[in-house]
N, C-alpha and C positions, 0 to 999 in steps of 0.2 A: 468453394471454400478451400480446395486444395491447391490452388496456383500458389505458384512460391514452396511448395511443401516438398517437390521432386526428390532432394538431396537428402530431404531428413526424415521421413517416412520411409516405416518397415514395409515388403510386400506385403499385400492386400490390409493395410493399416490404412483408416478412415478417417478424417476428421469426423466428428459430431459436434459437436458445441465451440464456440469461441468467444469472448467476451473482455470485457474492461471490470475495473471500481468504480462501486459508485464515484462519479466526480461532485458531489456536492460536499459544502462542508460539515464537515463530522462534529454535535458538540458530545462527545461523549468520551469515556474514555479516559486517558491521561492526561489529554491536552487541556482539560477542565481546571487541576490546581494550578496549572503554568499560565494559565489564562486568569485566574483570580491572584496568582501572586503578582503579572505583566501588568493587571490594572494599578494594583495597591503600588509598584516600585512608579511605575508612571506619574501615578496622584500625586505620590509625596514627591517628586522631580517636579513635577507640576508646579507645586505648594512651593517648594524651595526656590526653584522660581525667579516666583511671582513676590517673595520676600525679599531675594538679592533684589528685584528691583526697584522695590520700592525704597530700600536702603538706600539705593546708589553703587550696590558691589557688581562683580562682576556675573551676571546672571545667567549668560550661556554659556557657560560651564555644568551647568544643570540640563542644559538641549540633549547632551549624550546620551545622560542617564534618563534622560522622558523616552528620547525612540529604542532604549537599549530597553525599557520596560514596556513599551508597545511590540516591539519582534517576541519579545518571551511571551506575549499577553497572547500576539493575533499570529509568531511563527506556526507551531506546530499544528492550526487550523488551516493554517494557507498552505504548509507544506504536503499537505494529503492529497488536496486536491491536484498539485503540479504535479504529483508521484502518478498518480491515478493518471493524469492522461498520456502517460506516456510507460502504461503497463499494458501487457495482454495477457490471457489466458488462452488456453487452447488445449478441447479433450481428445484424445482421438480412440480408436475401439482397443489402446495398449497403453498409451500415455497420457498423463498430463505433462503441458508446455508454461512455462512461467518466463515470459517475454518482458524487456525492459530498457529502453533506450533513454539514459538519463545524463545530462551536462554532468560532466569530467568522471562518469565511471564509463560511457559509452556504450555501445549495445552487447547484453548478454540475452541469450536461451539457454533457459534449462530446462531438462526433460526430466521424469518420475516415474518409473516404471509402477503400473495400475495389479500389482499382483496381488492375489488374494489377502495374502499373508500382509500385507499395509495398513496399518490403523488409519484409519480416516474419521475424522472428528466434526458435526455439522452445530453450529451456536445455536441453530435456530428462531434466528432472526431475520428480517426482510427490512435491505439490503441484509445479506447473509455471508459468514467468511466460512469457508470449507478448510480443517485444517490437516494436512498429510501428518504422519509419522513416518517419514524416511528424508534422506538424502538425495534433492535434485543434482543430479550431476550435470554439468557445461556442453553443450553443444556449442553455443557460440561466446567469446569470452572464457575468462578464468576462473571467474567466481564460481562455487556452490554456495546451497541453502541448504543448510540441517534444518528448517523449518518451515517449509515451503509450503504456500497457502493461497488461497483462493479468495482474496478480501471484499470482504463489501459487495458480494456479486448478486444480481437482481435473478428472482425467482431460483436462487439457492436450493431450496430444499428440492424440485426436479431435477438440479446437477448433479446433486448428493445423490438422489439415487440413480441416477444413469452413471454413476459414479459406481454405487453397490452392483448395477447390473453388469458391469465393465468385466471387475471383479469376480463376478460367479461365471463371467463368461457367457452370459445370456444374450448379447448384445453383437 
């Protein structure tokens, strides 16, 4: 699990765990009203239509607004899952790693120092998102996260605490 890890790894610093998001799609959450409002703007472009044509007007003028109400409807379900395969996580016995190679921001890691003193927040769900309280700062890339987190990750609540174990140092 440590190949590739030579340059960014503390001495005697270990990987332990590594992982992705769930990649399935998520119906929960926020995407839920942008998804009931993507159907209702589609339906009536739909309707509107299906009347220019029976009119005789000009009725694909309406096409924009049907797929411009299908991306708000089915966007923000299908963008989780693209995000998700091209995330990683990564614990090691000092850090967590928040990896992400994504079309036109390019690849960042960011690291989190695991110190005591770090809020760490577990939902309690399976898929499960673990949430820090601090600032990942940039190993690779420019960005930082002031909210850096562990989304949607399978068997959560044993990261969480090998997460508290990190932290008391037991580990």
């Amino acid at each position: 699990m440590t190949e590739g890890w030579g340059d960014i790894l503390f001495p005697n610093e270990r990987v332990l765990w590594q992982g992705q998001p769930d990649l399935r799609i998520q119906w929960r959450g926020p995407a839920l009203p942008f998804a009931f409002f993507g159907v209702i703007f589609a339906a009536f472009a739909l309707f509107w239509m299906v009347m220019a044509y029976r009119a005789g007007d000009f009725w694909l003028f309406g096409l924009i607004h049907f797929v411009a109400g299908l991306l708000v409807a089915l966007g923000p379900m299908l963008i989780g899952p693209f995000i998700a395969r091209r995330t990683w996580y990564s614990l090691t016995t000092r850090r967590a790693f928040f990896a992400n190679d994504l079309p036109f921001a390019g690849k960042t890691l960011l690291a989190l120092d695991l110190r005591p003193s770090l809020g760490v927040e577990f939902d309690g769900e399976n898929p499960g998102t673990i949430l820090f309280r601090g600032r990942a700062e940039p190993i690779v890339g420019d960005r930082f996260d002031s909210t850096p987190s562990f989304s949607l990750i399978h068997d959560a609540r044993s990261i969480y605490g090998l997460i508290r174990d990190i932290q008391k140092g037991s580990v």
